[in-house]
KEKEFI-379929 format. One record per atom (N, C-alpha, C, O): y, z, x. Coordinates in steps of 0.2 Angstrom, whole numbers, padded with zeros to 4 digits, always signed. Layout:
YZX/...
END
This chain:
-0006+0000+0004/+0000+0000+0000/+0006+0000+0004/+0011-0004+0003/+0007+0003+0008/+0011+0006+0012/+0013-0002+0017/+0019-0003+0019/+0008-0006+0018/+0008-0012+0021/+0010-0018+0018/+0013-0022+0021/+0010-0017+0012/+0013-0021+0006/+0021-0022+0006/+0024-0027+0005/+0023-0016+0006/+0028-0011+0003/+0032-0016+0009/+0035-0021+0008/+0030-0013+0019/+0034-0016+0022/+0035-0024+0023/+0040-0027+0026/+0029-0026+0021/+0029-0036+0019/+0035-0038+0014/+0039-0042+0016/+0036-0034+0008/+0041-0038+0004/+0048-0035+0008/+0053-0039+0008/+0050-0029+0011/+0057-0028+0015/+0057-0030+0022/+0061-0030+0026/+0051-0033+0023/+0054-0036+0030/+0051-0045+0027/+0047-0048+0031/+0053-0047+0021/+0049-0054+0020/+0055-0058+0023/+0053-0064+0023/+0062-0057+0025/+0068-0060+0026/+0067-0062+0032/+0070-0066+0036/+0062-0058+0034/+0064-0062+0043/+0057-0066+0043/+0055-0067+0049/+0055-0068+0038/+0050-0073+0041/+0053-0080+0038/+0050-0085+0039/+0059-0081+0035/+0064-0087+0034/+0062-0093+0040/+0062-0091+0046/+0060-0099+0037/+0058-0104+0041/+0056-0102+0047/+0059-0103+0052/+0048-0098+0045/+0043-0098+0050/+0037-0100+0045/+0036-0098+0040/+0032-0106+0049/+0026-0107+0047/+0026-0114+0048/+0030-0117+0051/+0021-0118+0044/+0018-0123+0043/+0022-0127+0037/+0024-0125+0032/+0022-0135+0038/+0025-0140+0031/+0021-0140+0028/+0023-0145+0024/+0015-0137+0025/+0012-0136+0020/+0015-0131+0015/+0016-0131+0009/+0016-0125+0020/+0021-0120+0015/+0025-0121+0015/+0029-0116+0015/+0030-0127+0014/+0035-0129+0010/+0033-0133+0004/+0037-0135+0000/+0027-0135+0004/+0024-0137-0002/+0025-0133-0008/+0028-0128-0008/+0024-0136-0015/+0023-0131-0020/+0016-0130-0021/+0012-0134-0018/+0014-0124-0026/+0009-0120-0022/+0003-0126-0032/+0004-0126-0038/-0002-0128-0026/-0006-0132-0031/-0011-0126-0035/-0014-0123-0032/-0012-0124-0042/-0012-0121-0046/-0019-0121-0047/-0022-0116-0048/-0023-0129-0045/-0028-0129-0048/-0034-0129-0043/-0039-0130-0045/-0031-0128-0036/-0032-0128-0031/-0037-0122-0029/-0042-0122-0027/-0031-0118-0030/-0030-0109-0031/-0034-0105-0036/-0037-0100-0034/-0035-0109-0042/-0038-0106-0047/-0047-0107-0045/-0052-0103-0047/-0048-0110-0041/-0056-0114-0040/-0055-0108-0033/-0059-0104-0033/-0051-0108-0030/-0050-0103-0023/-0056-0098-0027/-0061-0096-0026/-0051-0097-0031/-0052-0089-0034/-0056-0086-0037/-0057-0080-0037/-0057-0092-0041/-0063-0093-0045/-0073-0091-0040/-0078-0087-0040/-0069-0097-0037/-0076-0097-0031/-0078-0090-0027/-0084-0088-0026/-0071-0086-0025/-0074-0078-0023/-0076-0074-0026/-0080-0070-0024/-0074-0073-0031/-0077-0070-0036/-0083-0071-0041/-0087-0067-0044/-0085-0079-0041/-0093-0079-0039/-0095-0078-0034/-0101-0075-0035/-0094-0078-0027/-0096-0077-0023/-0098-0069-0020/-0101-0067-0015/-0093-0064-0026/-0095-0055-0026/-0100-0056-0029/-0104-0055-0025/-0102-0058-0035/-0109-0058-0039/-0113-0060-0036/-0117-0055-0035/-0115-0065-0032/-0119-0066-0029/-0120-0064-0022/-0124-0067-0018/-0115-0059-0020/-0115-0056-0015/-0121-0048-0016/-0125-0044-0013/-0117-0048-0022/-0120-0040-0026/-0127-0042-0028/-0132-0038-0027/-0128-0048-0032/-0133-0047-0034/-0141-0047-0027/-0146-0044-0028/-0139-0052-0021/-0141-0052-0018/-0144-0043-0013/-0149-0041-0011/-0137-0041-0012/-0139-0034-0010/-0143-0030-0013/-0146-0026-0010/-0145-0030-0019/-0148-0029-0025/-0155-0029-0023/-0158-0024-0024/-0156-0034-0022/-0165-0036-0020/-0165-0038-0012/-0162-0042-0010/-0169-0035-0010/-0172-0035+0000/-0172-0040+0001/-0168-0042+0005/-0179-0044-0003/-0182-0050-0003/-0177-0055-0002/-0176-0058+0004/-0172-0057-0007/-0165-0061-0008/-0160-0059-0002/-0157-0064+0000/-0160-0055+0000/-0155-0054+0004/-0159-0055+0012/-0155-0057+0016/-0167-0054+0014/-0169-0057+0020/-0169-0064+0018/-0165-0067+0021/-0172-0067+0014/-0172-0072+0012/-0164-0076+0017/-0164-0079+0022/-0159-0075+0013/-0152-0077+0013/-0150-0076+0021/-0146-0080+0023/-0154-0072+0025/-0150-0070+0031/-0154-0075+0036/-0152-0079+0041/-0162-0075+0034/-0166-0081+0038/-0162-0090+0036/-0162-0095+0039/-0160-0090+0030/-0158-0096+0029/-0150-0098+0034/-0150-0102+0038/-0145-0093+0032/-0142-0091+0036/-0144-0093+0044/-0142-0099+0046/-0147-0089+0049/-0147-0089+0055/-0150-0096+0056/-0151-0097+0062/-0152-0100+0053/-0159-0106+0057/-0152-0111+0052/-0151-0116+0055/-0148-0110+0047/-0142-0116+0046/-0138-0116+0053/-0136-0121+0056/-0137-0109+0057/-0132-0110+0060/-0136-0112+0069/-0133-0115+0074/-0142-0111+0070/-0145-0115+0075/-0147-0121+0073/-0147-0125+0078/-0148-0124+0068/-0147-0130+0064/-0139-0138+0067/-0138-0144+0068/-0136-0133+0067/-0128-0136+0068/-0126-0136+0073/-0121-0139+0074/-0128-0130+0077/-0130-0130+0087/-0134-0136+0091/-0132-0140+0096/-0141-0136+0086/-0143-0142+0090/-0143-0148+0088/-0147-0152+0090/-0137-0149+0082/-0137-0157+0081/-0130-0157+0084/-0129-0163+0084/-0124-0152+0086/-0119-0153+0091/-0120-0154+0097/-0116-0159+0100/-0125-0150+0100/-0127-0152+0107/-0132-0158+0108/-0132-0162+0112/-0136-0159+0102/-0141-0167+0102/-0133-0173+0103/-0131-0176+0108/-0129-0173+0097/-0125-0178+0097/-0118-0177+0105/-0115-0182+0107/-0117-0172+0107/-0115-0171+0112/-0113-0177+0119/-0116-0182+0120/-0109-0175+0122/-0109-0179+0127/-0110-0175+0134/-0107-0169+0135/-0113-0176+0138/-0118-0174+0144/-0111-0167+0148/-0113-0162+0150/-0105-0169+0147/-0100-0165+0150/-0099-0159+0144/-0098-0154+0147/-0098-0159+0137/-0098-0155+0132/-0105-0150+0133/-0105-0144+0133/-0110-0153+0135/-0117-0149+0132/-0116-0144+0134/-0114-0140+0129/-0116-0142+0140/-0115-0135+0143/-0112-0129+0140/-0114-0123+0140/-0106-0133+0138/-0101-0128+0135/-0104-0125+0127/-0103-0120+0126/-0107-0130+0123/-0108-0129+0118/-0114-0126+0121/-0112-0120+0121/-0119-0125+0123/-0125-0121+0125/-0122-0114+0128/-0125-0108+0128/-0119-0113+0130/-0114-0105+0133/-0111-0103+0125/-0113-0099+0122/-0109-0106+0125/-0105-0105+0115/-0112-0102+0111/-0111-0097+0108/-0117-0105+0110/-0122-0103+0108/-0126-0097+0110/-0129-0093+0106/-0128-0096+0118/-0130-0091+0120/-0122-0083+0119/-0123-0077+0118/-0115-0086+0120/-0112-0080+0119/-0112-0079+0109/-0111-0073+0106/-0113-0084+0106/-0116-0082+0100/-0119-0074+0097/-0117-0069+0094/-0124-0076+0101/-0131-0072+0099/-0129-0065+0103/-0131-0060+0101/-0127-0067+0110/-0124-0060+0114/-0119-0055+0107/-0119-0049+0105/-0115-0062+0105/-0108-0056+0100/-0113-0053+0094/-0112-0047+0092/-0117-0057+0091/-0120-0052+0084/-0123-0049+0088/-0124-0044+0084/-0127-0047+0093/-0131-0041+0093/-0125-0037+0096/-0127-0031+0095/-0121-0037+0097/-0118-0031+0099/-0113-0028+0093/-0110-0023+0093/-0112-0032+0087/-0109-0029+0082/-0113-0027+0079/-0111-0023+0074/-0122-0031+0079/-0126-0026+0074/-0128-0018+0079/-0131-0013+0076/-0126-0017+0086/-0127-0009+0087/-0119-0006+0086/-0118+0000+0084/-0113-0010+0087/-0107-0005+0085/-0106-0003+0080/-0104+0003+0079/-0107-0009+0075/-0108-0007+0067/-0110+0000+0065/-0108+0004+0061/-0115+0000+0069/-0121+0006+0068/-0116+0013+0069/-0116+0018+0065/-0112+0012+0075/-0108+0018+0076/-0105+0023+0071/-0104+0029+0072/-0103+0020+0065/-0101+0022+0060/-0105+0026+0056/-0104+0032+0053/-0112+0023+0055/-0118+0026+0049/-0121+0027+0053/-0119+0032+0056/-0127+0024+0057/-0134+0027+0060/-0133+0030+0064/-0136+0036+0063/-0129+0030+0068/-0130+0033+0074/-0126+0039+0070/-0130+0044+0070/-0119+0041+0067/-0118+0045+0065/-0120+0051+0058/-0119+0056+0056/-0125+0046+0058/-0130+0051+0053/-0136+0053+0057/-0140+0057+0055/-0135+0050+0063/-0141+0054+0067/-0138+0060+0071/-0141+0065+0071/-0131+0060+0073/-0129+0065+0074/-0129+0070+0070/-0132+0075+0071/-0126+0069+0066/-0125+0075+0059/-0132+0079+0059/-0132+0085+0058/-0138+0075+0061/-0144+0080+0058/-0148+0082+0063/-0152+0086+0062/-0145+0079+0070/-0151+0082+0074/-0146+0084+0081/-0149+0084+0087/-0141+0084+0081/-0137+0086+0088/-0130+0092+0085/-0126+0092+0080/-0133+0097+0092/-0130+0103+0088/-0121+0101+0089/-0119+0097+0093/-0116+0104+0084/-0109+0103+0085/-0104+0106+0090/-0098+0105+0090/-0109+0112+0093/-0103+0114+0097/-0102+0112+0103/-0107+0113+0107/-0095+0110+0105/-0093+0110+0113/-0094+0114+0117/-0092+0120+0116/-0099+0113+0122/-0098+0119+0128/-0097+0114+0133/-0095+0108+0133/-0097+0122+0138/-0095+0119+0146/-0097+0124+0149/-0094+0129+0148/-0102+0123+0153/-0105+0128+0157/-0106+0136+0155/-0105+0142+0157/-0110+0135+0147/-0109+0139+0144/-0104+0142+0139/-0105+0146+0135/-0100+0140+0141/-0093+0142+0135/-0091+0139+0130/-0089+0133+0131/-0092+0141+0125/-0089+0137+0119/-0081+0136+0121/-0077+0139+0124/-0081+0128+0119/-0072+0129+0116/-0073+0125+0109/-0074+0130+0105/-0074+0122+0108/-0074+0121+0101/-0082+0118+0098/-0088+0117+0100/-0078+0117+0089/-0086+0112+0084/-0081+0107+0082/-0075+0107+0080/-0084+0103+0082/-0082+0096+0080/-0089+0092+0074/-0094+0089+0076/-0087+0093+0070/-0092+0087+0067/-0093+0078+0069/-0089+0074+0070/-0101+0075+0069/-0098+0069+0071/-0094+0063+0070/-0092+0059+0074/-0094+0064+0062/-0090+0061+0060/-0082+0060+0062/-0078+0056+0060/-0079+0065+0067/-0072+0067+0068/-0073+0062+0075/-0068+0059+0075/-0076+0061+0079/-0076+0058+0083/-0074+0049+0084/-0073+0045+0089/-0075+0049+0076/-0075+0039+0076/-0066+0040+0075/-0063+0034+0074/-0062+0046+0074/-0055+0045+0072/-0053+0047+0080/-0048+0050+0081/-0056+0046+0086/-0054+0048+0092/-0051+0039+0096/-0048+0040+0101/-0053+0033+0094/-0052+0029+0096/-0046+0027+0092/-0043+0024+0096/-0043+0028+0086/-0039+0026+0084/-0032+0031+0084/-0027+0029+0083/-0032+0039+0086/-0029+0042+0090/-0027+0039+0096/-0021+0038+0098/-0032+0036+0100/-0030+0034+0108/-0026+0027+0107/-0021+0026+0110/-0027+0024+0103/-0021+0019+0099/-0016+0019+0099/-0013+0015+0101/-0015+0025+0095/-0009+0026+0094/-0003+0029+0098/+0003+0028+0098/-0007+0034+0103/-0005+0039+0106/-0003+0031+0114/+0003+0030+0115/-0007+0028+0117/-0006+0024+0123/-0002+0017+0119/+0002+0014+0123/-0004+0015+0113/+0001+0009+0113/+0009+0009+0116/+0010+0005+0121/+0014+0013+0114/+0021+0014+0115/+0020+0015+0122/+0025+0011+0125/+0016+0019+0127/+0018+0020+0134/+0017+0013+0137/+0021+0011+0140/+0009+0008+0135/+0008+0005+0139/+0013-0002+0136/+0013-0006+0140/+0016-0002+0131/+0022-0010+0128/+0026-0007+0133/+0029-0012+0136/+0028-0002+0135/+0034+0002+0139/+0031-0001+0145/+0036-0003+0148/+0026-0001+0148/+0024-0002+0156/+0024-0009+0157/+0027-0012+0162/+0020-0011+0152/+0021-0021+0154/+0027-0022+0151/+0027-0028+0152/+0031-0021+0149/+0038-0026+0148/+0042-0021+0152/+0048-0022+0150/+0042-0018+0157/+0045-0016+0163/+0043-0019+0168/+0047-0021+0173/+0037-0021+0170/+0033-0023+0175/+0035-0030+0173/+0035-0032+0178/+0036-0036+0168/+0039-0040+0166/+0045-0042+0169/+0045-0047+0172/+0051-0037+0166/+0058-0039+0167/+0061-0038+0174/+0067-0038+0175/+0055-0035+0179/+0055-0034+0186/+0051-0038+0191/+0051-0037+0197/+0046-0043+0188/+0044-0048+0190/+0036-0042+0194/+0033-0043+0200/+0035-0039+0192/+0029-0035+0195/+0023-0033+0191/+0021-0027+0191/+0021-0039+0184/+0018-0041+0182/+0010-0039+0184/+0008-0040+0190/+0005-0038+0180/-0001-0033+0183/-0006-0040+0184/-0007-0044+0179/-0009-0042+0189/-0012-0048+0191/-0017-0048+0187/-0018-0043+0184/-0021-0054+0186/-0027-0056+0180/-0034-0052+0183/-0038-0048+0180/-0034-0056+0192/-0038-0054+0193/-0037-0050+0201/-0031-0051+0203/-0042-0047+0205/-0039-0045+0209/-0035-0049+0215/-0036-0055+0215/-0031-0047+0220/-0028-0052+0225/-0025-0059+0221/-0025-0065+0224/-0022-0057+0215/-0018-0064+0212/-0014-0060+0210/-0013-0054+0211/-0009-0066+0207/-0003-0064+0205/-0001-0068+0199/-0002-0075+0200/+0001-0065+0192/+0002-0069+0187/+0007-0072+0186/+0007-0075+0181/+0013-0072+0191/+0018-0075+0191/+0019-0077+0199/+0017-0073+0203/+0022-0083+0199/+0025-0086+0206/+0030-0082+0210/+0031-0080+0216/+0034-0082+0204/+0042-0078+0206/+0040-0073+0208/+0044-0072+0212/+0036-0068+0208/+0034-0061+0210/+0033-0061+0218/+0032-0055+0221/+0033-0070+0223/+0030-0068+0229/+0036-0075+0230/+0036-0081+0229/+0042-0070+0232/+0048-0077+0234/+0042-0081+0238/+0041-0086+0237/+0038-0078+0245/+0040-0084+0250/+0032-0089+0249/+0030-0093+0253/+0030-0088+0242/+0024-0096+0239/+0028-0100+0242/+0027-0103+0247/+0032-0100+0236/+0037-0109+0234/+0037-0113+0241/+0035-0118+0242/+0040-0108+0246/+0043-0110+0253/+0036-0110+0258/+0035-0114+0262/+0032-0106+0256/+0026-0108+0259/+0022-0115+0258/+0020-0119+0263/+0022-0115+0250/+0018-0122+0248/+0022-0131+0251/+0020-0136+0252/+0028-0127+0250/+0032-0134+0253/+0032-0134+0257/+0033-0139+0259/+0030-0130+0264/+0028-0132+0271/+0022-0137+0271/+0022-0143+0273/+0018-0134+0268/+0011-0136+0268/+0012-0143+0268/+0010-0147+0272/+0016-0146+0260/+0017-0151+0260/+0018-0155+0264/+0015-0160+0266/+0024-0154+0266/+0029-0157+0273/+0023-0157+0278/+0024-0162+0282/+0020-0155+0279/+0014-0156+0286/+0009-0162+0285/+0008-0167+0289/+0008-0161+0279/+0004-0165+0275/+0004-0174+0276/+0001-0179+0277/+0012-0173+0274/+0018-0179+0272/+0017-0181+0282/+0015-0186+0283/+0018-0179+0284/+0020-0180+0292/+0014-0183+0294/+0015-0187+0299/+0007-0181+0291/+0002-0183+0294/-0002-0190+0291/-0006-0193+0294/+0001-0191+0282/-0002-0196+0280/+0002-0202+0281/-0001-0208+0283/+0011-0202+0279/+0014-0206+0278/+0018-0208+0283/+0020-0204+0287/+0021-0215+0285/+0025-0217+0290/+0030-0214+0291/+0034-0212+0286/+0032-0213+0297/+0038-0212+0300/+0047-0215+0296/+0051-0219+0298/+0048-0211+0291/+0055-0214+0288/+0055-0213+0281/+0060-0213+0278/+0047-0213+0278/+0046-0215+0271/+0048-0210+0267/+0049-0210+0261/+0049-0202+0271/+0052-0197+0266/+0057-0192+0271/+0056-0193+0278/+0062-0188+0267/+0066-0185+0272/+0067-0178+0271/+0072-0175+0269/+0062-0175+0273/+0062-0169+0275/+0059-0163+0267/+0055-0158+0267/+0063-0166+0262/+0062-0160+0256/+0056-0165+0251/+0055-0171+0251/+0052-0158+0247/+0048-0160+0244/+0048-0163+0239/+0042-0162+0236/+0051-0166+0237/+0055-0170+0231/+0054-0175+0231/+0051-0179+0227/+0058-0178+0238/+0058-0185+0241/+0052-0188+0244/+0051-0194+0246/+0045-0181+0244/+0040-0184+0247/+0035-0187+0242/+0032-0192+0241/+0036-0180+0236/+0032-0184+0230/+0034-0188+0226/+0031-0189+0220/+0040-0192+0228/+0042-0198+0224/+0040-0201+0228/+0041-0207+0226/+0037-0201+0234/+0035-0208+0237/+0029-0207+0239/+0027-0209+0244/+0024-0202+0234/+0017-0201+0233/+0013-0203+0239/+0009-0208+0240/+0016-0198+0243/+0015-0198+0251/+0011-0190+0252/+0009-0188+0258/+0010-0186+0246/+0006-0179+0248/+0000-0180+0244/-0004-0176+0244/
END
């Protein structure tokens, strides 16, 4: 509600943001089949829940449609695409099994806590507190809330002083962070130029050497 509330008082500043569809008028019949369509598709989501059989049924069809359109992607493919779409497919399979144990985080695993892991914190024998485990799943959206503001604070300082946090180790995500690149890579150039192209064909700056497609 609360997210509603602040969409329609801040709906002014989305003023000519978006795509030339949404200046379209809004097609009624379009819309209506939209909505229509989801709300069959709750019944037969409910009804399906409903019965085991229907709902394994639904999940094996489901998973052999979607390796189905894997391997007539990669059969029709071209020899440079294959790879990629076979990585695509193995990170597939990697992401559902890892959201069918995170999922769990919430119910199984949390109702396994509940019934068979004792609730008190110790530490070398000492109690400091009991915690149930259910209070633990509200510890990651605490840490949210609590680190967003400092760290929007750290990278837009480390931004507007060019000391930007590197991607990977020994890099740098920006140029301008290390003045003497530019004047290095143009040396390089200039060596380059000296060694391929004749005597006179460029003069001295890197400008004039890559206009005469000499590096």
């Amino acid at each position: 509600m609360l997210g509603l509330i602040n969409y329609f008082f801040m709906l002014r500043t989305l003023d000519g943001i978006g795509s030339p569809p949404d200046e379209k008028p809004v097609r009624w019949g379009a819309l209506g089949a939209i909505l229509g369509g989801s709300v069959l598709t709750l019944f037969v989501v409910a009804f399906a829940l409903q019965h085991n059989d229907i709902a394994r049924l639904c999940v094996w069809i489901a998973g052999l449609a979607i390796l189905a359109v894997f391997a007539w992607l990669i059969f029709r493919s071209a020899a440079s695409e294959r790879s990629g779409l076979i990585a695509a497919l193995i990170l597939t399979a990697q992401i559902i099994l890892f959201f069918i144990f995170y999922n769990q985080m919430q119910t199984s695993l949390t109702l396994f806590a509940l019934r068979n892991v004792d609730w008190d914190q110790t530490v070398f024998g000492m109690h400091l507190f009991s915690w149930q485990p259910g209070q633990y799943q509200a510890l990651n959206a605490i840490r949210i809330m609590l680190l967003s503001a400092p760290l929007a604070w750290t990278y837009t300082h480390l931004g507007k002083t060019n000391r930007d946090l590197p991607i990977a180790p020994g890099t740098r995500s920006d140029s301008r962070s290390s003045p003497s690149a530019s004047s290095s890579s143009d040396s390089a150039v200039q060596r380059r130029s000296r060694a391929r192209c004749p005597r006179g064909s460029w003069s001295g700056d890197t400008a004039s050497i890559r206009s005469a497609n000499c590096w």
